[in-house]
C-alpha positions in Angstrom: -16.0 -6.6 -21.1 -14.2 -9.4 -23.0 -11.2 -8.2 -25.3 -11.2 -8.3 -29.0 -9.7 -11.4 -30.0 -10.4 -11.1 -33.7 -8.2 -9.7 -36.0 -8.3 -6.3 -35.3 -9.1 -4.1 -37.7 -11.6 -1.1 -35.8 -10.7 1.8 -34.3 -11.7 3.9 -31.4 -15.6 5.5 -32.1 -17.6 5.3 -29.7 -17.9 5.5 -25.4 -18.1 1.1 -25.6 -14.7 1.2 -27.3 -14.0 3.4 -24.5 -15.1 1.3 -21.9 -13.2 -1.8 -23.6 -10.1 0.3 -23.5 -10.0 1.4 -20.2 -11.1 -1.7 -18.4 -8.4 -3.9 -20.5 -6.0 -1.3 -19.1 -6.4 -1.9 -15.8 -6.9 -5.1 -15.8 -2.9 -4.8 -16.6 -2.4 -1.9 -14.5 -3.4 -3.1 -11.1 -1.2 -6.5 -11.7 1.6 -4.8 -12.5 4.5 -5.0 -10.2 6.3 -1.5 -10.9 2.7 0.6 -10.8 0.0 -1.3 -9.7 0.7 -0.5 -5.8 -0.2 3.4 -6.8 -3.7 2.4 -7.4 -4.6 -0.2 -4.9 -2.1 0.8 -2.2 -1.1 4.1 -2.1 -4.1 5.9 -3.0 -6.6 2.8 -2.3 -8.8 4.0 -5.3 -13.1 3.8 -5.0 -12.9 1.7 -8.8 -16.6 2.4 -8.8 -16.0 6.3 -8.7 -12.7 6.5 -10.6 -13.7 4.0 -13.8 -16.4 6.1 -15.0 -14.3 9.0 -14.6 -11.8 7.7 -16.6 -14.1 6.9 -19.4 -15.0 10.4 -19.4 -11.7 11.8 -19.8 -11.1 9.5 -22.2 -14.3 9.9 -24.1 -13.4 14.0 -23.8 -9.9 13.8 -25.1 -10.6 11.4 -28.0 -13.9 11.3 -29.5 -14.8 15.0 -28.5 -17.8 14.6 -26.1 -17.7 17.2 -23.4 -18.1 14.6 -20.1 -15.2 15.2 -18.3 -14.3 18.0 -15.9 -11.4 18.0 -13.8 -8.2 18.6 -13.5 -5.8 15.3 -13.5 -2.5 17.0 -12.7 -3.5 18.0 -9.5 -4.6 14.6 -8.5 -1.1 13.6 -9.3 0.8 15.8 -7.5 -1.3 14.8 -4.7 -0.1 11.0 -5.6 3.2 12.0 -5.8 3.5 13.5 -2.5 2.6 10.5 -1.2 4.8 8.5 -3.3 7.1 10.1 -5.4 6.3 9.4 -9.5 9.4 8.2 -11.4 10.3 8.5 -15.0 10.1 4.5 -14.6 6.4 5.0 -13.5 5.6 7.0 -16.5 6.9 4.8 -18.9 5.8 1.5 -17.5 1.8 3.1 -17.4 2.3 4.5 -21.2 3.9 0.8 -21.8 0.3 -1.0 -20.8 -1.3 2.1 -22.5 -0.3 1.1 -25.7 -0.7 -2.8 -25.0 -4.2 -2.2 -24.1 -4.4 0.3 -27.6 -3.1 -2.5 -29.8 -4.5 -5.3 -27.9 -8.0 -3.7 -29.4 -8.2 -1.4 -31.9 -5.9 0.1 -34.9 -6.7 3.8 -36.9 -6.5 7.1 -36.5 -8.6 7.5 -32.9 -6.2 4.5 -31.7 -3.0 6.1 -32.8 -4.0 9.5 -31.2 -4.7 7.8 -27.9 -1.3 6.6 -27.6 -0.1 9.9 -28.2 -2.1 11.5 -25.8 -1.2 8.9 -23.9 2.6 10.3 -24.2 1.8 14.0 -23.9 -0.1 13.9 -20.6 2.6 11.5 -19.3 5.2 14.4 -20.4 3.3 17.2 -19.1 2.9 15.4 -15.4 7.0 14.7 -15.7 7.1 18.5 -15.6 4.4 19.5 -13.7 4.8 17.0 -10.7 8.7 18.0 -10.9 7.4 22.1 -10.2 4.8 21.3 -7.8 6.2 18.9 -5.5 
């Protein structure tokens, strides 16, 4: 999907927006010299399995449509048994989280992402730190 390079003025509404969002985030993420190794080295990730599920979450947790079921934390833990996760990590991922928010879209539905954004990366700090 190609990025919004208009002046931005729309927010988050709909599972396309989604889409946009997500892809433009990895796009960054898997370049990125301080996380991208978690998702093409450590875990090796099936991108045609995990993108759609990352819609979905996404989709869930912002515009309310009941797609995604799962539970995220324990696929960290997993990841961070293999490689432990590092305050670093989690600031680096909501770094290109909120580039890939305000590289697109501005509102309400965008500022909520990037907070959710920040509240799951806080609750994994904690939960990662218990469970592994």
């Amino acid at each position: 999907m190609a990025k919004n390079t208009t002046n931005i003025s729309k927010d988050i509404q709909s599972r396309k927006d989604i889409e946009l969002l997500v892809d433009e985030f990895y796009k960054m993420v898997i370049k990125d010299d301080l996380i991208g190794h978690f998702f093409t080295k450590v875990i090796e990730l099936d991108w045609d399995r995990h993108i759609p599920v990352m819609y979905d979450f996404w989709e869930t947790s912002l515009l309310g449509e009941m797609k995604y079921k799962g539970n995220p934390m324990l696929k960290h833990i997993e990841l961070s048994k293999k490689e432990t996760l590092k305050p670093e990590h989690y600031e680096r991922w909501l770094s290109l989280w909120k580039q890939s928010i305000r590289g697109n879209f501005e509102g309400e539905k965008a500022e909520t992402a990037i907070q959710r954004g920040r509240q799951i990366g806080e609750l994994m700090k904690i939960k990662i730190e218990k469970y592994t």
